[in-house]
Structure formats: C-alpha cells, structure tokens
FITIPA-502882 format. One record per residue (C-alpha): residue number from 1; residue in one letter; x, y, z. Coordinates in nm, 3 decimals. Layout:
<recs>
   num   residu        c1        c2        c3
   NUM        a         X         Y         Z
...
</recs>
This chain:
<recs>
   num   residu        c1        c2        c3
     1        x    18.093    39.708     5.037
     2        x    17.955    39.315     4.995
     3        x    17.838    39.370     5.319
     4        x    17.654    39.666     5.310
     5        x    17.532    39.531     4.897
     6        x    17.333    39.258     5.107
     7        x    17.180    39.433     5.359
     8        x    16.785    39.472     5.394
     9        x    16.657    39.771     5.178
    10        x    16.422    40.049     5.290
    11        x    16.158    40.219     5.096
    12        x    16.034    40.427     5.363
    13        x    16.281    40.538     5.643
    14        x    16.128    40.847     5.898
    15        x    16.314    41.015     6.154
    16        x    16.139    41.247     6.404
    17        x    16.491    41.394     6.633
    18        x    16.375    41.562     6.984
    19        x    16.544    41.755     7.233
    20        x    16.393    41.881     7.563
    21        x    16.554    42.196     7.710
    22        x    16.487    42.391     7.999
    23        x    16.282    42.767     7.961
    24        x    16.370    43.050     8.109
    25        x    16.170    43.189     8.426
    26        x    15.862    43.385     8.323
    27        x    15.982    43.375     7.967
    28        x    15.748    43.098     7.809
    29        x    15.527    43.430     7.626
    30        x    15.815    43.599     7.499
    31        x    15.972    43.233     7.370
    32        x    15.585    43.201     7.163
    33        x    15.593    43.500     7.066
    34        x    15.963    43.483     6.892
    35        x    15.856    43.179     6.734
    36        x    15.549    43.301     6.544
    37        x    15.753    43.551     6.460
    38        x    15.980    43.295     6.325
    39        x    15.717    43.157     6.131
    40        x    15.570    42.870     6.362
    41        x    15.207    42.821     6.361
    42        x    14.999    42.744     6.708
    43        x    14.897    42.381     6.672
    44        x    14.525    42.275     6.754
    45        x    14.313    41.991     6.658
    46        x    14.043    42.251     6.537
    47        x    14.210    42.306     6.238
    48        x    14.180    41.999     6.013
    49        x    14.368    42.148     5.721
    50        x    14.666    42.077     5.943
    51        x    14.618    41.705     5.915
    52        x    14.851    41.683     5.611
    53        x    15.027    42.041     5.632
    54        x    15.368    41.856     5.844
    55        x    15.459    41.508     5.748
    56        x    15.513    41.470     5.396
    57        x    15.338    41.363     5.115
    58        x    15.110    41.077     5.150
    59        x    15.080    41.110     5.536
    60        x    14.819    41.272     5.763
    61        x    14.722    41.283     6.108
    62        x    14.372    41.245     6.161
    63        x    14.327    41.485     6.446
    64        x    14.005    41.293     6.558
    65        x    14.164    40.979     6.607
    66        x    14.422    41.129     6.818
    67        x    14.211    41.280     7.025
    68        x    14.023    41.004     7.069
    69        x    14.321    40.775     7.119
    70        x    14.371    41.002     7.468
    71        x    14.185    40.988     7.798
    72        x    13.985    41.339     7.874
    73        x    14.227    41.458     8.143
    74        x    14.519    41.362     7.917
    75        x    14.392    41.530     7.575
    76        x    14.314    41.828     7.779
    77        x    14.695    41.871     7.858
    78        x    14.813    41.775     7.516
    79        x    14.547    41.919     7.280
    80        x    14.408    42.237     7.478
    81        x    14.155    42.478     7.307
    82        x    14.289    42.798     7.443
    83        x    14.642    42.917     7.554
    84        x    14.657    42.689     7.890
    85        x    14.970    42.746     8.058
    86        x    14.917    42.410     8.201
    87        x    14.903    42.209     7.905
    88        x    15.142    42.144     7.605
    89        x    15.128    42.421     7.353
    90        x    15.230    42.313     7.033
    91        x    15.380    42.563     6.789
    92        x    15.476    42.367     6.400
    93        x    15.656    42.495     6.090
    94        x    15.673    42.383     5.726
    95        x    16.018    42.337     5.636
    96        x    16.006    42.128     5.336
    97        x    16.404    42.182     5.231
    98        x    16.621    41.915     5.074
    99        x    16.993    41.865     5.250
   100        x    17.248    41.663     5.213
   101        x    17.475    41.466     5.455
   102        x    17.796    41.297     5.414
   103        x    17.922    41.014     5.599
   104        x    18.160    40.767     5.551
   105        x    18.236    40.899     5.209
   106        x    17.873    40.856     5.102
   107        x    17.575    41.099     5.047
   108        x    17.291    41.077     5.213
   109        x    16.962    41.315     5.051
   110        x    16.742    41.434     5.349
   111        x    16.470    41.649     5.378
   112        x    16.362    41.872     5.667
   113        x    15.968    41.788     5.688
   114        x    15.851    42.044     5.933
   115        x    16.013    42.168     6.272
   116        x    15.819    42.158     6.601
   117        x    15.856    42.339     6.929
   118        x    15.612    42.283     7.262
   119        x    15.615    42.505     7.569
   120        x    15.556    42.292     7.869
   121        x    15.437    42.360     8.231
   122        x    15.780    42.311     8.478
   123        x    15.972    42.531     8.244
   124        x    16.049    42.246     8.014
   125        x    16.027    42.281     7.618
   126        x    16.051    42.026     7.329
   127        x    16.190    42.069     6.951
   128        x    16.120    41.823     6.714
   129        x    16.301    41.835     6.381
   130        x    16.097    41.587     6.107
   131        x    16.330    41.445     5.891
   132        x    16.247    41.189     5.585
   133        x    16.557    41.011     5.367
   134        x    16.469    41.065     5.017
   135        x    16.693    40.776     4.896
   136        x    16.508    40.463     4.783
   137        x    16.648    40.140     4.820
   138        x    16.834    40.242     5.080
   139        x    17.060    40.008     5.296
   140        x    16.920    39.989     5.654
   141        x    17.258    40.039     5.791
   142        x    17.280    40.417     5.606
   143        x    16.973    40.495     5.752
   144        x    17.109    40.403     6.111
   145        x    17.431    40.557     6.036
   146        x    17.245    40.888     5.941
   147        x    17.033    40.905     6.294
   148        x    17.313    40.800     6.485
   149        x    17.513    41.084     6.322
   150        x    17.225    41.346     6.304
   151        x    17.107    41.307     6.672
   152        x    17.460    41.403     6.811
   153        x    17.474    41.767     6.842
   154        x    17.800    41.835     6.934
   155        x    18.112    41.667     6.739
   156        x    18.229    41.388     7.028
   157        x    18.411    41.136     6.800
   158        x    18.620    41.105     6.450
   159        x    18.287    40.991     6.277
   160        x    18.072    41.300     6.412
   161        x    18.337    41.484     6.254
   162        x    18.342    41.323     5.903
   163        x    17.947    41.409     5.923
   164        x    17.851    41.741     5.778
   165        x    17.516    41.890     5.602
   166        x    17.506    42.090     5.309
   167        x    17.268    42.367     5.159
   168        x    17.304    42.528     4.896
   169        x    17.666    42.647     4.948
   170        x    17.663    42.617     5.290
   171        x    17.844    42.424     5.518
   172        x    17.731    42.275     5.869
   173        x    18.028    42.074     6.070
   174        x    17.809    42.046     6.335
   175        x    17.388    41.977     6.345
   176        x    17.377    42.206     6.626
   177        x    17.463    42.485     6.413
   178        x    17.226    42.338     6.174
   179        x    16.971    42.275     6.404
   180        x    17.000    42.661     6.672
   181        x    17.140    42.867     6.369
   182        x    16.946    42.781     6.077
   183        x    16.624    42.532     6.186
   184        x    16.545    42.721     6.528
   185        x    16.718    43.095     6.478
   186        x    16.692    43.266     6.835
   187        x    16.594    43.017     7.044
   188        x    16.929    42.992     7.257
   189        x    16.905    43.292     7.428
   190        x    16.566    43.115     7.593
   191        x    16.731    42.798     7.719
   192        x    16.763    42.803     8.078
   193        x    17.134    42.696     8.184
   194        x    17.192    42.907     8.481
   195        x    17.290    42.831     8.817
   196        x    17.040    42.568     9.059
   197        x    17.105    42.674     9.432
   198        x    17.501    42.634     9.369
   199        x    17.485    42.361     9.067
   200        x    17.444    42.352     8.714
   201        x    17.081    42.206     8.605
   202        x    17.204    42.048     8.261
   203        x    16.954    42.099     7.966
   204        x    16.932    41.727     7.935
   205        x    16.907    41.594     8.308
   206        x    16.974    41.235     8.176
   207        x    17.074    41.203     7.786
   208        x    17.419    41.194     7.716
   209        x    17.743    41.391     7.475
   210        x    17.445    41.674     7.386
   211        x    17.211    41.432     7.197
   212        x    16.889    41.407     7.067
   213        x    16.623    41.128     7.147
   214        x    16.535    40.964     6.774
   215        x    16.164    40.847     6.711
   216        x    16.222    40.658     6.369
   217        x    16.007    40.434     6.138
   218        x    16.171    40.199     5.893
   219        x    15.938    40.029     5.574
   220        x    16.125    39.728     5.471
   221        x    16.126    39.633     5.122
   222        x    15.947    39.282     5.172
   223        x    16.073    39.003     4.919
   224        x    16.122    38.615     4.930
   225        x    16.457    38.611     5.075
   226        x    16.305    38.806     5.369
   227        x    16.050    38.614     5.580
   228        x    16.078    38.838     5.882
   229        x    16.282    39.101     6.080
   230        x    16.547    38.909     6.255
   231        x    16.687    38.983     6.643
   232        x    17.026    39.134     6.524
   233        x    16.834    39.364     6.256
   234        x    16.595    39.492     6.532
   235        x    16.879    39.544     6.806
   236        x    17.026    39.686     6.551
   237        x    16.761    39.957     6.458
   238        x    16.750    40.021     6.840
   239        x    17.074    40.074     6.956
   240        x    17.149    40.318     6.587
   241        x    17.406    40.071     6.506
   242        x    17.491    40.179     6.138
   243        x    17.848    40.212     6.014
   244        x    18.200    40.149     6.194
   245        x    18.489    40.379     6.092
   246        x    18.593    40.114     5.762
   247        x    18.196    40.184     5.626
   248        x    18.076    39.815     5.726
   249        x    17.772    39.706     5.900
   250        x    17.833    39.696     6.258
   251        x    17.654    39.547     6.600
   252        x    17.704    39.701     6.975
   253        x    17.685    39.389     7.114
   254        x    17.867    39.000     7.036
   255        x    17.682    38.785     7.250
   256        x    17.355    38.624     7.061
   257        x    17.197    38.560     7.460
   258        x    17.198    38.912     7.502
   259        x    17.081    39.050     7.207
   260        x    16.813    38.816     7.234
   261        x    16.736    38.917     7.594
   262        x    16.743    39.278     7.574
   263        x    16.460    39.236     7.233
   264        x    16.222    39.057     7.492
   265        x    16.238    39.317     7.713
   266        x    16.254    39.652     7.515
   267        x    16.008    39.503     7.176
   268        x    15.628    39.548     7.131
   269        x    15.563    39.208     6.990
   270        x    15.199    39.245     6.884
   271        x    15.176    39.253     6.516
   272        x    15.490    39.018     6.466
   273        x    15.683    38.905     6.279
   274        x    15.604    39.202     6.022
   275        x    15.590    39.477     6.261
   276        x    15.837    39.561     6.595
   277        x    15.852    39.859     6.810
   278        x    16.128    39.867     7.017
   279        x    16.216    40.125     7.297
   280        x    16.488    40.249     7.488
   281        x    16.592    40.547     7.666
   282        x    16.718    40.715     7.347
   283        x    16.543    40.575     7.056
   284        x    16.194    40.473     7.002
   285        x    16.130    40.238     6.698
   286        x    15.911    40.107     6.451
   287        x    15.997    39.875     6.163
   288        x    15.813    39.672     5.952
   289        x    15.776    39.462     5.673
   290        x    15.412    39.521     5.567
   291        x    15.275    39.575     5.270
   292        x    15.273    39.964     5.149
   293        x    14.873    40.052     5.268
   294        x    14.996    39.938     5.630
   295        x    15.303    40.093     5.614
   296        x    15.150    40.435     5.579
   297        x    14.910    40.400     5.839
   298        x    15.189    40.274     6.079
   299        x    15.408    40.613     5.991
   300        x    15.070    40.787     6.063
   301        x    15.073    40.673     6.439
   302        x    15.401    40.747     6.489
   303        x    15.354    41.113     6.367
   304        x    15.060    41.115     6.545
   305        x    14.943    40.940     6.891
   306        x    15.257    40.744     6.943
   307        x    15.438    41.076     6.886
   308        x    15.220    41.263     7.170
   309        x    15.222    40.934     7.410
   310        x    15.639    40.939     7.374
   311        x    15.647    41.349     7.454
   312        x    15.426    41.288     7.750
   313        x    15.643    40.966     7.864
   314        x    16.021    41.245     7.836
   315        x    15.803    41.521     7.999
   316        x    15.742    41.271     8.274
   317        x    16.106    41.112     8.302
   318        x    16.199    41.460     8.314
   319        x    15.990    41.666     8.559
   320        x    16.040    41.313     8.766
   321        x    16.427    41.389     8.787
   322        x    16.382    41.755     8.805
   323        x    16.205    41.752     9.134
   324        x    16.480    41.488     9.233
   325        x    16.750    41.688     9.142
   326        x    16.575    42.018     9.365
   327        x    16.544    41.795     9.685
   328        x    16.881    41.673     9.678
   329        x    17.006    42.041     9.622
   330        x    16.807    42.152     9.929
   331        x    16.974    42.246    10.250
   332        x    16.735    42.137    10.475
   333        x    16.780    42.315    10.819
   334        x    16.770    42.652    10.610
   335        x    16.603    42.643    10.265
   336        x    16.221    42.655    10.424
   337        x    16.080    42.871    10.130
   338        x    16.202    42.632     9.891
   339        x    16.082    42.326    10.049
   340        x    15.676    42.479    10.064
   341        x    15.799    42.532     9.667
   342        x    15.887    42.208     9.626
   343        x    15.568    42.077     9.830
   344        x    15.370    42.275     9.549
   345        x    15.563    42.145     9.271
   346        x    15.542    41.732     9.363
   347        x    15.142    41.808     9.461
   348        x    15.119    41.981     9.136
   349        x    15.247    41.713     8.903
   350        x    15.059    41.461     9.063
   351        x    14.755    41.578     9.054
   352        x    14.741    41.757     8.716
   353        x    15.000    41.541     8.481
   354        x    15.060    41.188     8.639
   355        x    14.783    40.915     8.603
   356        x    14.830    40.538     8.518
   357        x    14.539    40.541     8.275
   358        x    14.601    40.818     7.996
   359        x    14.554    40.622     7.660
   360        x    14.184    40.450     7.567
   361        x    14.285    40.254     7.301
   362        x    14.459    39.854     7.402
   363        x    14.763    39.878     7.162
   364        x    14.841    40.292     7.267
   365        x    14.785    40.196     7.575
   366        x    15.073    39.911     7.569
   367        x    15.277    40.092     7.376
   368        x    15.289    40.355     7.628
   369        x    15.330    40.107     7.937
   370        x    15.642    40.006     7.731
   371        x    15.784    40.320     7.678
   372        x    15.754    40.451     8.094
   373        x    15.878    40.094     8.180
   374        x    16.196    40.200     7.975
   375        x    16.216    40.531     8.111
   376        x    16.147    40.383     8.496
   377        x    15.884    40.656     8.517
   378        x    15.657    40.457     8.832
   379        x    16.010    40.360     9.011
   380        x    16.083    40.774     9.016
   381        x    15.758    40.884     9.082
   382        x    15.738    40.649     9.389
   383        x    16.042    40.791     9.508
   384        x    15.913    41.157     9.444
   385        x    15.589    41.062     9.638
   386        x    15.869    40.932     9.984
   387        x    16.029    41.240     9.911
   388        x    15.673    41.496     9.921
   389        x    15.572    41.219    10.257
   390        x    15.918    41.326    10.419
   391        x    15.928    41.669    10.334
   392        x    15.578    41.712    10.512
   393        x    15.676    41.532    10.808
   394        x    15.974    41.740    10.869
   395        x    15.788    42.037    10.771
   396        x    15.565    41.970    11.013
   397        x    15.775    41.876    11.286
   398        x    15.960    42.221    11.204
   399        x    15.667    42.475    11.185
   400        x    15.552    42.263    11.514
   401        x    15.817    42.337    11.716
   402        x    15.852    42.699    11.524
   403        x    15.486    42.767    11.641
   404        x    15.585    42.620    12.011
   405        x    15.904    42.867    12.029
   406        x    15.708    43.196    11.915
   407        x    15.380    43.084    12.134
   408        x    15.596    43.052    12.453
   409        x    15.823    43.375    12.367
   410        x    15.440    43.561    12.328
   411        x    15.320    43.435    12.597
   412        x    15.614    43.571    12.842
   413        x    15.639    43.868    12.656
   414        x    15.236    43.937    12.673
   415        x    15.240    43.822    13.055
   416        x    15.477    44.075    13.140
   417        x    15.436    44.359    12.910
   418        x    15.048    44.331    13.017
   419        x    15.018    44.305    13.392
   420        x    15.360    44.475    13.447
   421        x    15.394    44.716    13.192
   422        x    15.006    44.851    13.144
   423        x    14.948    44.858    13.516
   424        x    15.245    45.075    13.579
   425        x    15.176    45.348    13.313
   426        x    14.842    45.260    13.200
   427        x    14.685    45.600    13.359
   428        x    14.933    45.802    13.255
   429        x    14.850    45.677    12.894
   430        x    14.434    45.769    12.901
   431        x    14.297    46.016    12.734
   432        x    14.553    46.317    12.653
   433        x    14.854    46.237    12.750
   434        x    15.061    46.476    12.923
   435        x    15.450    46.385    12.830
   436        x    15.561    46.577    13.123
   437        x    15.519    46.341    13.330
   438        x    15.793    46.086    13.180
   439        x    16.039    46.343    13.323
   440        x    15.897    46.187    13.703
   441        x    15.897    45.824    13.588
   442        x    16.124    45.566    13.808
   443        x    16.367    45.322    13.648
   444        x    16.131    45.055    13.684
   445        x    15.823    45.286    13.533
   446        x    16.011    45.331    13.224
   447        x    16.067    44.972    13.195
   448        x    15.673    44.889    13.182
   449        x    15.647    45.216    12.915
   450        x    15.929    45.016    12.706
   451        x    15.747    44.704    12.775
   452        x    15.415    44.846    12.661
   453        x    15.510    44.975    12.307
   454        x    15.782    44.720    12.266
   455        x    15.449    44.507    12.307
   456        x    15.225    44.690    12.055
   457        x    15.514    44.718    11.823
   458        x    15.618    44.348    11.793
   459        x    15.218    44.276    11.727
   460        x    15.202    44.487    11.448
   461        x    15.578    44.350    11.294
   462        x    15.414    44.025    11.323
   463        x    15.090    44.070    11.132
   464        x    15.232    44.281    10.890
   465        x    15.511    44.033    10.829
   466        x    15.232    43.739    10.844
   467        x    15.062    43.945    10.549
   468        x    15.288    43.980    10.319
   469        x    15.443    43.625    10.360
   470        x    15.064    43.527    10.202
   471        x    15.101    43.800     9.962
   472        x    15.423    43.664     9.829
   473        x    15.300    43.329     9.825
   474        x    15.023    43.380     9.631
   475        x    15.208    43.590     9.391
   476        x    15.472    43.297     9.359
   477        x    15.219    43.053     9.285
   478        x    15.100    43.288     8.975
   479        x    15.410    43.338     8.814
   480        x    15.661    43.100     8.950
   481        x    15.488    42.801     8.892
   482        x    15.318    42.934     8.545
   483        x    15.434    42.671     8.296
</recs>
C-alpha cells in the first residue's frame, strides 16, 4: 500500500460514462415517450432552472454560454426549440443516489448525478450516466481503477469480476445490470441489434468487450511537493490505468519515449502545466492542478460545451462507419434500391451534420479539432465522400444503359405494334366494335390485335409502375430516414 499512500490526491474526481446504441426503425417516439414515462425530462436551453438541476452541487451550466460557444447551424442540431427529428433531443433525469463499489478489497462511495439519454437522426442514441466519487483525498489511481471498472459492461476479466455495486441490499455483479435494469429500466427492448443485409450491425461499431466511452475530470490537490502533472500521471489518467490484480499502481506502457510521444499527440497543452486534456478513442480527459474557483469552472465545460462538442465528435465517428459498414454490405449488381438509400443517407449527413467550422470560441474550437483528429473523423468522411462519387458513377452508368435497354425494347415494340398491329385491325376497332368479326380474323390479323393491346397494356404497367416507384420513394424518405 506505500505505493498507492504516495500517490497524488484528488479533491474533485467527475466521471460522465457514455454509450451509443443503435434505435429501432420508426421507434425513436415510442423510445421518448417510455422515457418520460420513466421520469426523464426534455432538455432545452429555454429553461434556465435546469442550469444547476444535473451536475451536483456547486456546478451549473450556463445555457447561454453554451449556446454561444456553438456555430448557428451546429446549436440548431444540438439545442433545437421544438421536437426536430433532425437534431439531438436531449431527455435528463435527477438521480442523485449514493452507491457503493468494491474493488480490490476497497470501497469506493459513488453517486449517480443524473442519467441522460439523446435520440439522434441515423437511428443512433446516447446514454450518459453522471457519476461523482464522494471520497476526498482520494488516490488518483482508485479513481482510475473505478472508471476502468465502471465503463466495462460486461464481466471480461478476474478484476471486472471482483467489481460489484451495492444499494441498499442489493447486489449488481455486473454495471450492465446496474446500468439497463435499474438506471435505464426498458430501454433494451429499443436497441436495434437485428440483422444488416446478412450481418450483425454491433451496437458499438468500433468500441471494444461492451464498454463505455469515459469523459472524466480530475481536481488535484495542489501542494509543494507537486509542481505539475507529470507524463506518466497524465498517460496514466488516459489510458484508465488504476490498479493491477496485487492493488498497486500500475502503467500500460514501459517505455518513457513512448509515453512521452503518445502525450504530444493526444494532450491539449494550452493552460499547462496546471491543466491537460487528453483524448483518445475511449476516454476524454481533463486534469488539473488549479486552484478550487478554476477547478469548478473547468468541471463546468466539461458538463457543458466540451460535453456537447465530444457527443457530436462519437455521432460523427459513428454515422462515418455506419455508412461504411452499408456500402461494404451492398451487393452491387442487385441491391439498386439500397444504393439510391445510401445516396440519400451520405448527401444527408453532409449537408445537414458535417462542417469543419462548428465551435466559435478558439479553445472549443481546438479542443474539438483534437478530439475528431483522435477519432480520424476527416480521414472517414473523405472516404465516405469516394464512396457517394463512385456510387453515382456506377449508378449512372447503370440507369444509362437501363434507360438504353428499355428505349430500344419500346422502340421495336412501338414500331411494330403501331404500323403493323393498328393498320391491320385498326377499322375493325372504331366506333362500336362488332366482336364477330374476330371469328374471320387470319393468323397474322390476330397477331397485330395481340400486338395492339399487348401495346396499350405494357404502357399503362409502365406508368403505373413509374408512379408508385415515386410514391414509395417519397414515403421512404419520410419515415425511413426520420431520425
């Protein structure tokens, strides 16, 4: 325990966990309305009593600043004044409850903050479970173990299973129990895991083991033995490195070189050597050494704007390797529907969700460069963009030679059932027609009848079937593509 005795001590330590899951078709207004049933509250910037309602005392959001911290076309997607299924819809919950976990035959005192849950366009949702660790003086390396132990959902090694949370009698072996059965009650049967044209779409298209992405703030207790936040301490706090199976302090990595590499590339160095944020694919990080008055207004932006800018950068990452994962599913000689769907979809994001500039102010705006450079966000959306230019090329080669086929087989068919077939039979057919006289026709006579009706017939197959392909279309576009 010398080891763990001398670590850096936290004051403040505050977890946000997320997981994104995919909705249901056509089932985004039933999921709402379970959830206000449920208790959840819709989310809008209107309502300034809110500003203090989720994070725990001593914080608040100040929903002005937020939206100001946003671009109009991107705080009209993430803070929208009326039920816009094209937008983020926020729905929050006061949880407030005090749990306990125990790891590594230690206690750890916890309490659930407030619960969110977003319903996203592309069938995509979010759930956010706010978490703050009540202990004071805390080692850092608890506080790591306790993320690294509460974002795993599903039991995958001896330590997840050492990990449980208690309640007031009751038992959780597992925090997805504790987070579907207790936290979010009723939301399973609104995850989307069926079958993706003959493969499984997994809930998380690129996390890993079932777990949850961590947004985390750490307030260092700030003393003379501490002039700033060394490498190892901040690759630690990235990569969750807390406890190894004895209960010491451990690091993911041995060689100095890299550890110092990978903290130039993945750490916002701005406000240095006090302050670090530090992202990765799974965690995104904030710990400082400031003095108390800063620290609060640093947890604010992390509840707040950084929290939004971090959403929007998974939504991204996400649709991004969504609309990768439905082209490479595609069977291209036969799958035509699903390629004008998939036209729709790529045209869609682009225009309504992806932009380079979303963030007004310089640090947000850095911040959130950082966090899609981690993510590779540009790299996938430039391969999205080949993908839309190659699907219209072959789309229109194919309705080009489509239209070529069907415009040669009319013509024939309107040369010959025209000249040939009206001219033949084309008295016989004026005015009231006297049937009796099919009973006289020739062979080749009741080939130019056949040709004539055959001809009338196929015309009206053809514009009916022309109709209701734009009917269908249209009514796809509605509901198919409605969140």
């Amino acid at each position: 325990m010398d080891r763990l005795a001398s670590e850096p001590l936290l004051h403040t330590a505050l977890l946000q966990f997320i997981f994104p899951f995919s909705i249901k078709q056509e089932e985004s207004k039933a999921l709402m309305a379970h959830m206000e049933q449920q208790g959840f509250a819709r989310f809008s910037l209107d309502n300034r009593e809110l500003e203090d309602a989720y994070y725990g005392e001593g914080f608040c959001v100040s929903h002005e600043r937020m939206e100001r911290s946003y671009l109009p076309f991107a705080a009209h997607v993430l803070f929208p004044r009326k039920d816009d299924e094209d937008s983020f819809r926020r729905f929050s919950k006061v949880n407030d409850l005090d749990f306990t976990m125990m790891i590594s035959q230690q206690q750890i005192e916890f309490r659930v903050l407030s619960t969110d849950i977003f319903i996203c366009p592309f069938q995509l949702g979010f759930i956010t479970v706010r978490v703050q660790i009540m202990e004071e003086q805390l080692p850092i390396s608890l506080a790591l173990e306790f993320a690294d132990r509460f974002r795993t959902l599903q039991n995958t090694s001896p330590q997840d299973e050492e990990a449980i949370i208690r309640y007031k009698g009751t038992t959780f072996a597992q925090v997805e129990d504790f987070v579907f059965r207790h936290l979010f009650e009723g939301l399973e049967p609104f995850m989307d895991q069926t079958e993706l044209n003959g493969a499984y779409f997994e809930t998380l298209p690129f996390f890993v083991d079932e777990r949850m992405l961590v947004e985390a703030f750490y307030g260092i207790e700030s003393g003379e033995e501490m002039d700033s936040i060394d490498v190892q301490l901040r690759f630690r706090a990235s990569q969750l490195d807390g406890l190894d199976q004895t209960g010491q302090p451990y690091v993911s990595a041995s060689d100095p070189e890299y550890i110092e590499q990978y903290c130039r590339e993945h750490t916002y160095t701005r406000w240095a050597p006090n302050t670090y944020y530090i992202t990765n694919e799974q965690t995104f990080t904030c710990i400082s050494r400031a003095d108390r008055e800063t620290i609060v207004k640093l947890a604010n932006q992390m509840y707040g704007e950084y929290y939004y800018g971090l959403l929007l950068s998974l939504f991204h990452k996400i649709v991004l390797l969504k609309l990768a994962n439905i082209h490479s599913r595609l069977r291209i000689n036969r799958d035509n529907e699903e390629i004008e769907n998939l036209i729709y979809s790529i045209n869609k994001f682009s225009a309504k969700f992806y932009f380079l500039e979303l963030i007004s102010q310089s640090q947000g705006r850095e911040i959130f460069f950082q966090l899609r450079k981690v993510y590779g966000n540009d790299a996938l959306f430039g391969e999205v963009k080949q993908t839309l230019n190659d699907l219209f090329q072959y789309q229109d080669k194919y309705q080009s030679k489509r239209r070529d086929t069907l415009l040669m087989i009319l013509t024939v068919f309107t040369v010959v059932s025209g000249i040939y077939g009206m001219n033949q039979v084309i008295e016989d057919l004026k005015g009231q027609i006297d049937w009796s006289k099919l009973l006289e026709y020739s062979p080749f006579e009741y080939i130019a009848l056949f040709l004539t009706f055959s001809g009338i017939l196929v015309s009206a197959i053809l514009t009916l079937k022309e109709l209701w392909k734009g009917i269908k279309n249209r009514r796809k576009k509605k509901f198919k593509y409605q969140g």
